[in-house]
N, C-alpha and C positions, 0 to 999 in steps of 0.2 A: 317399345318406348312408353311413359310414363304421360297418360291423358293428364292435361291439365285444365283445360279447359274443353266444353262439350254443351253445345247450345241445339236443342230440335225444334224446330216448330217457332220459331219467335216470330210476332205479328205487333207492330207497334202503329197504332191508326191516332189521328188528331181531329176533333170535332172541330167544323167552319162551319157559317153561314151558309156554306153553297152543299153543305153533306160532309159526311166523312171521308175524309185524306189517308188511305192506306198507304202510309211511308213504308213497311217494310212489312212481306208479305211471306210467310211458311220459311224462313232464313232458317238452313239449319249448317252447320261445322262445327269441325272440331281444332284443336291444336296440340301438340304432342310439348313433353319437356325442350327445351334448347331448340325451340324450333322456329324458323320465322313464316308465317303465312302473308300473303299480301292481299288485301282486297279493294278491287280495282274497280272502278267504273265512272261515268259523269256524273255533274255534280248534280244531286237531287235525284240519284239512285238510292239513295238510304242505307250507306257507310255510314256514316256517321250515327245516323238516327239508331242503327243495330249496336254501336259500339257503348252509346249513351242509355240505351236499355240493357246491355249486358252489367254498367257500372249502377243503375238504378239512380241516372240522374237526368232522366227524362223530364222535358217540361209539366206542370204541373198537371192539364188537359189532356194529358195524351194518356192512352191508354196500352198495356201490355197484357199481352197474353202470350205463354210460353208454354211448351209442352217439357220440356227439361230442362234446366240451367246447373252445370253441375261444374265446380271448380277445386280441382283437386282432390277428386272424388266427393265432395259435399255437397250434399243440394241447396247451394244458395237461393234457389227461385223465390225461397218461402222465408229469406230471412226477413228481419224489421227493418225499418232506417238505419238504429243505433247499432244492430251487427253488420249491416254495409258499411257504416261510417266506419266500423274500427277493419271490417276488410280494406277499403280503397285506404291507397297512398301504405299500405303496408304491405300485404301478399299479391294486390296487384293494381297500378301502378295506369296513370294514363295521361299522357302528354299532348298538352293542342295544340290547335294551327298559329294562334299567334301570342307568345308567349305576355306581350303588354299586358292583356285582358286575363290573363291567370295568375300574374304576380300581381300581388297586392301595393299597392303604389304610395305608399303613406308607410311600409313598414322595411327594415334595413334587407339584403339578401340574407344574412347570416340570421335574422332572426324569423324569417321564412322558413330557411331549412331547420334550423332546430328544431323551430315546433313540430315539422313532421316527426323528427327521432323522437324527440320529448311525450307526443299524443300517443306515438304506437308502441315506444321501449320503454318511456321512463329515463329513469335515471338521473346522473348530472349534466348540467348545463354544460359542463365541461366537456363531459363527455361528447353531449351534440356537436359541440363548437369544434374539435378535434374530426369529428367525423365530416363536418361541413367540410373544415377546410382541406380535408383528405380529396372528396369527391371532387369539391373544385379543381385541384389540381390533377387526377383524375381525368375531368373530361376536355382539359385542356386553357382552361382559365389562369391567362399572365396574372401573377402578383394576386394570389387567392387571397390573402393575410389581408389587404387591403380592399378588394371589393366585398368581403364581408358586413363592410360597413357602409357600403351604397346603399343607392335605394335604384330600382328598376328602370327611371327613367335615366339615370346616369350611365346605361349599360347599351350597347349598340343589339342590332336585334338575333344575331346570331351568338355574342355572348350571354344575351335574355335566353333562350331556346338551348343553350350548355349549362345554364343553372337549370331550368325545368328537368333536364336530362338526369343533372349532380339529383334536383328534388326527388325525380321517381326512384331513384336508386338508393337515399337513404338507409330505407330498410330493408334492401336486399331481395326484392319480392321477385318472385315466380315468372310474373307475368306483366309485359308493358303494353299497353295497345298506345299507338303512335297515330293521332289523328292527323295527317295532311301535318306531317314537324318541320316541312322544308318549303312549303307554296309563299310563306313569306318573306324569305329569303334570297338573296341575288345566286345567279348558279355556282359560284367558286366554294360561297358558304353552303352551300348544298352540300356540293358533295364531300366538304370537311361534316360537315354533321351527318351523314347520313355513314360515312367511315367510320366513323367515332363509334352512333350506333351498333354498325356492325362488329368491331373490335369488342365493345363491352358487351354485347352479348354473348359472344366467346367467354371472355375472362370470368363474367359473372353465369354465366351457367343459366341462364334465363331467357324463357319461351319470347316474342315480339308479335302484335299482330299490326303487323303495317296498313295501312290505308291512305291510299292515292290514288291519282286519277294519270295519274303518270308512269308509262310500262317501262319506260329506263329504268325509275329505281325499281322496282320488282324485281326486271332481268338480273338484276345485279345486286337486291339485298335479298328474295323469297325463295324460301325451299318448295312454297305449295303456292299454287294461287284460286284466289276466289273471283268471279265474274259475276258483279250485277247490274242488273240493269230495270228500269224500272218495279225499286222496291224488290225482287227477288234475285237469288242466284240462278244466273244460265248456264257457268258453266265450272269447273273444278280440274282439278288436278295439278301435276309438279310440275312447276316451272317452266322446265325442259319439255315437257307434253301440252301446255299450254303454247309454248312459241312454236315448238317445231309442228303442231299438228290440233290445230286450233277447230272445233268442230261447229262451234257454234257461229251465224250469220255475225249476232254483234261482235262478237269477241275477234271474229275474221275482218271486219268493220276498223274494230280498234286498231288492229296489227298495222291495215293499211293505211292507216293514218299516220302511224310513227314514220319519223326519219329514221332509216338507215342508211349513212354513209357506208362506201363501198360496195353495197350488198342493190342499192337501187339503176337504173341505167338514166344517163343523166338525162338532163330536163324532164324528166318522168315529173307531173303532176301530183302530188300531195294527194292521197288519198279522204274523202268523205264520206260520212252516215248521212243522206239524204232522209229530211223531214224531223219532225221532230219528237220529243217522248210524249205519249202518252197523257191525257190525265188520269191521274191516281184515285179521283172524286167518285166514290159509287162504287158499285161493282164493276167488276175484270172480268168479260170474257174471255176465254181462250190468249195467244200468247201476245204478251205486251209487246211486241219486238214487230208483230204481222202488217201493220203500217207503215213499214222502213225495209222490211225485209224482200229480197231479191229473188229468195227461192219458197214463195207463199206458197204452201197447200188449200187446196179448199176448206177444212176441216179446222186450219190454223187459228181463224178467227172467233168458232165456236167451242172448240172444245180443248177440255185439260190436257196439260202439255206434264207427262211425265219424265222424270231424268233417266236417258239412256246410256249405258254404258261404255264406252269405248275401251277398256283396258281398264283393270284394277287400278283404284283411285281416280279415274279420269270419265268425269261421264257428263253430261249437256242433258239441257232441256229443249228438244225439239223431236218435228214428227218426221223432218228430212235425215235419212240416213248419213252416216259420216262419211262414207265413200261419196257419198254424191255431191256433200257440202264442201270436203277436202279439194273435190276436182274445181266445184267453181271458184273456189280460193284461189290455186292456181292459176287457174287461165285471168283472173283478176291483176292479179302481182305479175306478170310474165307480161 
């Protein structure tokens, strides 16, 4: 398969009064052509903060350091502004949580989406206006011909989040990172936008990196998934290796929190992470998780925690082996 994206070493920290905030800590993956990865974890894990360093629109204080950033074989790490600006919204593409605050509110939908074709293609105005009204109909928008001429507050918030969708597709790009596209959403609208998603990235032949805090849609939209948890990855692998055989304490943590209908025995208790994360202020000894964690080694607390392998593609960062972690899972769930 055809790397499109490939990030190593990413560290994004923010200066405060009280010291430096390491949001996201040695993040490294990758994503292949046509491929969707998910990455999962609570909120102020630094999904997000990784996703907004990857597009180089980090707030203005925060600081990046990266050891590779390569997109489509290129090494963006070292571009300008003005070659980011004409990368984003053309070869790759990125959609937020609540589409109000991304649509401009003062200007038509139709003259929204133009400007993206018109900034990355050129061309006639016509041309954009034909391709807007293509995508609208497209991602499922009644009477496109007619909300062209809205403006965003006229639009309810799931047809606001199908134009974002119609926007990143304009130009055909490579690659969409989906930040949290459904947490504003009622769930019926959910999972029509989260279908949609998955349908057009069939048809258009283009890579997704999802991000949520929610394992339903993963099960059911990621080929790969990512596990963070405070600021780093703990844990990796496909999908199928993440549900069926989960190595890591938090990632076993998360599982048991989900509902499963059928699969639970009834009045079974709702599963908890007991205590809470971390601060990120200062330096990190040893593993972030060893305050919450069930199966603490001595060692946990002070020393580096490297990623051990379970099977190609699927490895965790911890010092308890996965035979040992797999069993207390079990007798956990049971």
């Amino acid at each position: 398969m055809t790397r499109i994206l490939e990030v190593a070493d990413l560290n994004v920290s923010l200066p405060l009064d009280s010291g430096m905030l390491h949001a996201v800590r040695g993040v490294s993956f990758h994503i292949d052509a046509q491929e969707i990865l998910g990455i999962v974890g609570e909120s102020g894990c630094g999904k997000s903060m990784a996703a907004l360093a990857i597009m180089d629109l980090l707030p203005r204080r925060a600081e990046r350091r990266i050891g590779r950033l390569r997109f489509g074989g290129e090494n963006i790490a070292s571009f300008s502004s003005r070659q980011m600006s004409s990368l984003r919204g053309d070869r790759i593409t990125m959609i937020f949580q609540e589409p109000m605050t991304s649509l401009n509110p003062v200007y038509t939908i139709g003259n929204q989406l133009e400007e993206v074709y018109r900034r990355h293609r050129g061309g006639r105005r016509e041309d954009a206006r034909r391709g807007a009204l293509m995508l609208l109909e497209r991602v499922g928008i009644p009477a496109p011909a007619h909300r062209l001429g809205q403006y965003p507050h006229q639009l309810s918030g799931g047809l606001r989040q199908r134009v974002m969708i119609a926007m990143a597709l304009m130009c055909e790009p490579d690659l969409i990172i989906c930040d949290e596209p459904t947490t504003a959403l009622d769930v019926t609208i959910q999972a029509q936008v989260l279908r949609l998603l998955k349908e057009l990235q069939r048809d258009f032949g283009m890579a997704i990196v999802l991000i949520t805090h929610d394992l339903g849609v993963v099960a059911r939209m990621a080929d790969r998934i990512l596990v963070m948890y405070a600021g780093e990855v703990v844990e990796h692998g496909s999908t199928q290796a993440i549900f069926s055989r989960p190595c890591h304490p938090y990632t076993q943590g998360l599982l048991h929190c989900l509902l499963q209908p059928g699969k639970q025995k009834a009045n079974l208790r709702l599963g908890t992470i007991p205590g809470v994360v971390p601060s990120l202020i200062g330096k990190i000894k040893g593993c972030a998780f060893s305050n919450r964690c069930p199966v603490i080694l001595p060692n946990c607390e002070s020393q580096s925690i490297e990623f051990a392998d379970v099977e190609p593609g699927h490895a965790f960062r911890c010092l308890v082996p996965s035979e040992q972690s797999l069993r207390r899972f079990n007798e956990v769930i049971e």
